[in-house]
Backbone as CSV, one residue per row, in Angstrom:
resi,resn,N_x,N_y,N_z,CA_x,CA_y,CA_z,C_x,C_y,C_z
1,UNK,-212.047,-76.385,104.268,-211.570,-76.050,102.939,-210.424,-76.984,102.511
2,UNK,-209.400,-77.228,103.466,-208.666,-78.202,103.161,-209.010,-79.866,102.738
3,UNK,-210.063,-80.299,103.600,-210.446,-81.027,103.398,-211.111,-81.532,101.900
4,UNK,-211.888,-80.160,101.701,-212.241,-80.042,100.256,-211.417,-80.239,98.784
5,UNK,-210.512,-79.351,99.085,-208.991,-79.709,98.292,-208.521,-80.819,98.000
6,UNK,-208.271,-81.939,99.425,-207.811,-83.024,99.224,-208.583,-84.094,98.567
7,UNK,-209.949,-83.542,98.615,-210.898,-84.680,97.861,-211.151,-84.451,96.275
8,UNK,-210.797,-83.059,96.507,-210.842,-82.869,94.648,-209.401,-83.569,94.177
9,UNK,-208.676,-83.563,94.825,-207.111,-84.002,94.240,-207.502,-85.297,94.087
10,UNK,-208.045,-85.964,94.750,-208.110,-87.258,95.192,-208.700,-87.841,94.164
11,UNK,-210.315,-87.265,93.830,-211.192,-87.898,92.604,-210.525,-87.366,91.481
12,UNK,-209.315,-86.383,91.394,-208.756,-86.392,89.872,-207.886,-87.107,89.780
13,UNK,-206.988,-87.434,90.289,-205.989,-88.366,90.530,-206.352,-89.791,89.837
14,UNK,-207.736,-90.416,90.483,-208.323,-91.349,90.255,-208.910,-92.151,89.133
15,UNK,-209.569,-90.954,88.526,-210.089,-90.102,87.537,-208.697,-90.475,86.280
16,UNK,-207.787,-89.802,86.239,-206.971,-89.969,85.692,-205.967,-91.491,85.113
17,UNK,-206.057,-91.882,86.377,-205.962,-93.471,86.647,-206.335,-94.109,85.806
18,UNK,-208.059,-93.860,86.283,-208.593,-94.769,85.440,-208.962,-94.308,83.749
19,UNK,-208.326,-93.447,83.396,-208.175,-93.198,81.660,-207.095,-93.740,81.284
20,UNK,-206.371,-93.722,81.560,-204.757,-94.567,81.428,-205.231,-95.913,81.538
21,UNK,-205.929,-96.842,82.182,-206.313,-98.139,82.520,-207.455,-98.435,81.333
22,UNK,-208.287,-97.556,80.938,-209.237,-97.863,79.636,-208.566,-97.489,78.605
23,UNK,-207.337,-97.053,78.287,-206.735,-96.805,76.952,-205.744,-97.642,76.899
24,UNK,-205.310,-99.039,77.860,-204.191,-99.580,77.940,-204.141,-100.400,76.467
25,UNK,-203.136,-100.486,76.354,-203.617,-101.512,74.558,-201.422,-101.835,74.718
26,UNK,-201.897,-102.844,73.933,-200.912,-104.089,73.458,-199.936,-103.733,71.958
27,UNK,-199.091,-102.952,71.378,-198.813,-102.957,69.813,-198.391,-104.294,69.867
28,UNK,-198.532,-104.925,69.058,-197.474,-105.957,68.427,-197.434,-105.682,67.126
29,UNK,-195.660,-106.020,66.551,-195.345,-105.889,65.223,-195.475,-107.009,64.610
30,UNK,-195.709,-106.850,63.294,-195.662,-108.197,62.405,-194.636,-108.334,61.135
31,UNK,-194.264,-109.340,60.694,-193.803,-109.219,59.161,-194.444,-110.396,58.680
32,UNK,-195.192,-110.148,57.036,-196.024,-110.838,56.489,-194.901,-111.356,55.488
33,UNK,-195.598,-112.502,55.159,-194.819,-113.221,54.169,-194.721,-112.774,52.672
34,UNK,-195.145,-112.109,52.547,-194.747,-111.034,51.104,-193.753,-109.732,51.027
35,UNK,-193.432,-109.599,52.608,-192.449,-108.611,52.970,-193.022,-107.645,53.968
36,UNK,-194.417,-107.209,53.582,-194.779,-106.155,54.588,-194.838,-106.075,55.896
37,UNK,-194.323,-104.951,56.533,-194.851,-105.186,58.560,-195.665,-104.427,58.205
38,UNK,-196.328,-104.860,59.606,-197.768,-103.986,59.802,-197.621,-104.400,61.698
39,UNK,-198.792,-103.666,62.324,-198.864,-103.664,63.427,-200.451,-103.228,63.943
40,UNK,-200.644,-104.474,64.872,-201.943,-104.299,66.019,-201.562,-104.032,67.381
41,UNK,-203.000,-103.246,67.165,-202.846,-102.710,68.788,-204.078,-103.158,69.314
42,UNK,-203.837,-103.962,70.217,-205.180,-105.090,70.735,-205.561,-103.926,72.339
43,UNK,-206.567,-104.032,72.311,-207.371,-102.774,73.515,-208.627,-103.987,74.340
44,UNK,-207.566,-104.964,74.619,-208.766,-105.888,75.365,-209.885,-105.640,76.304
45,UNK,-209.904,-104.699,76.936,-210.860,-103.783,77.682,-211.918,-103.276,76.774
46,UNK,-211.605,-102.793,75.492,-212.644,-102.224,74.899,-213.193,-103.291,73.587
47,UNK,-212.953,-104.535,73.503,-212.824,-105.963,72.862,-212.561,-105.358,71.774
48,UNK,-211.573,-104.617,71.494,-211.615,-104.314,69.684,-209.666,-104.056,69.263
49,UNK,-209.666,-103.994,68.288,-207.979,-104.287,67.688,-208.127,-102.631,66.601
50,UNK,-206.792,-102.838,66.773,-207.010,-101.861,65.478,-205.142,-101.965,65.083
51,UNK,-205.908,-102.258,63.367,-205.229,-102.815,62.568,-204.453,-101.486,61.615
52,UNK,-202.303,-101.308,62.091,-202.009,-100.249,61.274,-201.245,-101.164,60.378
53,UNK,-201.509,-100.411,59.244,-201.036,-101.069,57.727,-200.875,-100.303,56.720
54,UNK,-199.653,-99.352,56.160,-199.464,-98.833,55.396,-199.451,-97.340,55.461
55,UNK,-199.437,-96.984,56.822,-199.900,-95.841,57.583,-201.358,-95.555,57.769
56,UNK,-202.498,-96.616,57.605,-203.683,-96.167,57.713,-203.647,-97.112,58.763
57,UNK,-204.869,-97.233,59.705,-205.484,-97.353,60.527,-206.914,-98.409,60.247
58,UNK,-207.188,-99.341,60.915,-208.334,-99.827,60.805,-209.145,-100.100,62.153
59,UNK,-210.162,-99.795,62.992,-210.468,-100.696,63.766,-211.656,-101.444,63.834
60,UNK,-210.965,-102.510,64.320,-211.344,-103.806,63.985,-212.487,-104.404,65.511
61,UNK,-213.590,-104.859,65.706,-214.144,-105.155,66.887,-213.749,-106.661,67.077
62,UNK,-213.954,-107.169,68.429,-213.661,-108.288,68.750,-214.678,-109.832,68.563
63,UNK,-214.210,-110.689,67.482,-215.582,-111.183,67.225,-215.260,-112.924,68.296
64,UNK,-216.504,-113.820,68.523,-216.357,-114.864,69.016,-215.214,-116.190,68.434
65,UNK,-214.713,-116.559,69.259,-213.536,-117.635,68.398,-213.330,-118.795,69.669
66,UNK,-212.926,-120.141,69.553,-212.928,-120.840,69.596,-211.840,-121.479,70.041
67,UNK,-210.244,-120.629,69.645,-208.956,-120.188,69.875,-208.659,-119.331,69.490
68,UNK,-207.458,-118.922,70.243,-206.481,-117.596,69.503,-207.879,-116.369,69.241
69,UNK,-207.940,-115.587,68.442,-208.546,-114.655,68.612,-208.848,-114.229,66.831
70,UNK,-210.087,-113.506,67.224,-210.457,-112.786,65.320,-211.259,-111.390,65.865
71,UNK,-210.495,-110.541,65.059,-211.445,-109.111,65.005,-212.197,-108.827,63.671
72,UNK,-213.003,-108.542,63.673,-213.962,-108.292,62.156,-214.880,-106.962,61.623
73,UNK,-214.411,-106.639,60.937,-215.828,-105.261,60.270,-216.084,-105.955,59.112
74,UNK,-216.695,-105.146,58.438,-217.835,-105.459,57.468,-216.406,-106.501,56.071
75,UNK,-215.236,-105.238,55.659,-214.026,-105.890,55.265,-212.691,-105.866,55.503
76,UNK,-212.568,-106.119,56.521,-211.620,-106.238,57.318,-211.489,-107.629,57.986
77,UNK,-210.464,-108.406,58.277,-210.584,-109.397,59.392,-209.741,-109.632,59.571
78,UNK,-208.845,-109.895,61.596,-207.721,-110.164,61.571,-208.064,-111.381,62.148
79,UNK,-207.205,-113.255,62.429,-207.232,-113.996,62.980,-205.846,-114.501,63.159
80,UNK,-205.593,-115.320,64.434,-204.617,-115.280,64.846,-204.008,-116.241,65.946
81,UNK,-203.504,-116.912,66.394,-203.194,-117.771,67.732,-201.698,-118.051,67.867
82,UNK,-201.298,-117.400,68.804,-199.991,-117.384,69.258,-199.194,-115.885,68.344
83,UNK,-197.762,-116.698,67.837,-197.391,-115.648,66.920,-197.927,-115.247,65.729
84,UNK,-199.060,-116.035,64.629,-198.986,-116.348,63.890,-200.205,-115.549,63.810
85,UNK,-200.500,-114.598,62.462,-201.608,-113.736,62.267,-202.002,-114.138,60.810
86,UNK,-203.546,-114.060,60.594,-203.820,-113.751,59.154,-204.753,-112.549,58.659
87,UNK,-204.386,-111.889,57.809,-205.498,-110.702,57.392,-205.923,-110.270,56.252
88,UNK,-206.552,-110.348,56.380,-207.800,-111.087,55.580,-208.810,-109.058,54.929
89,UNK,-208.067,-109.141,53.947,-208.653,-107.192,53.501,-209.633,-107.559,52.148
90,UNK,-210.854,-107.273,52.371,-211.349,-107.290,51.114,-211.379,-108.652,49.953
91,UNK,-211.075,-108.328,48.726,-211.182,-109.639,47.694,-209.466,-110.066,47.923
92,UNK,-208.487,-109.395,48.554,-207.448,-109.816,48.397,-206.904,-111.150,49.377
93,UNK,-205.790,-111.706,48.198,-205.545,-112.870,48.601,-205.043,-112.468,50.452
94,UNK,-205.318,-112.971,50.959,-204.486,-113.222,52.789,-203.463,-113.402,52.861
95,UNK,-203.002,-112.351,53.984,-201.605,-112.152,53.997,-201.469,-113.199,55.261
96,UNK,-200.273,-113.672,55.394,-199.944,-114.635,56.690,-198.339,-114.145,56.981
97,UNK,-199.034,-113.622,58.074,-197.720,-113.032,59.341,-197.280,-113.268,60.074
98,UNK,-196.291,-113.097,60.586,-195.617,-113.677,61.935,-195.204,-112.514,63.160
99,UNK,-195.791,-112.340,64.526,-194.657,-111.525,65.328,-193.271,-111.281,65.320
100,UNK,-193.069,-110.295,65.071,-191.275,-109.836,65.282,-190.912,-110.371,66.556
């Protein structure tokens, strides 16, 4: 019975571990050159970003790039290499950001 115990502790423990390790994600803050911050939270494990801006939420999947990195939905798009971000919403002009 003891034995039993220690193996249930064991696979929850583990278990647990590894949910903390698939939810790990990155915030970084930004300030855009029109004034606004905004902030991504990059979830490289699950290849997708998700883009907060204005108190809403976007997420964004991880698309192929060449450098630096781009996430994309249908209108949405973030791109980016090093500090330097652009995002790209709809018909509107692109905002260009920088890491805090």
């Amino acid at each position: 019975m003891k034995v039993l115990i220690a193996v249930v502790i064991t696979v929850g423990a583990v278990a647990a571990c590894s949910t903390q390790t698939n939810s790990a994600f990155r915030e970084v803050a930004f300030t855009c050159t029109d004034g606004q911050s905004l902030s991504v939270r990059f979830f490289p494990e699950q290849e997708k970003a998700v883009l907060i801006r204005n108190g809403e939420t976007v997420e964004l999947p991880q698309k192929p790039s060449a450098s630096g990195f781009i996430y994309s939905n249908d209108s949405t798009k973030i791109q980016g290499k090093g500090d330097d971000l652009t995002v790209a919403i709809g018909r509107m002009t692109p905002l260009q950001c920088k890491a805090k």
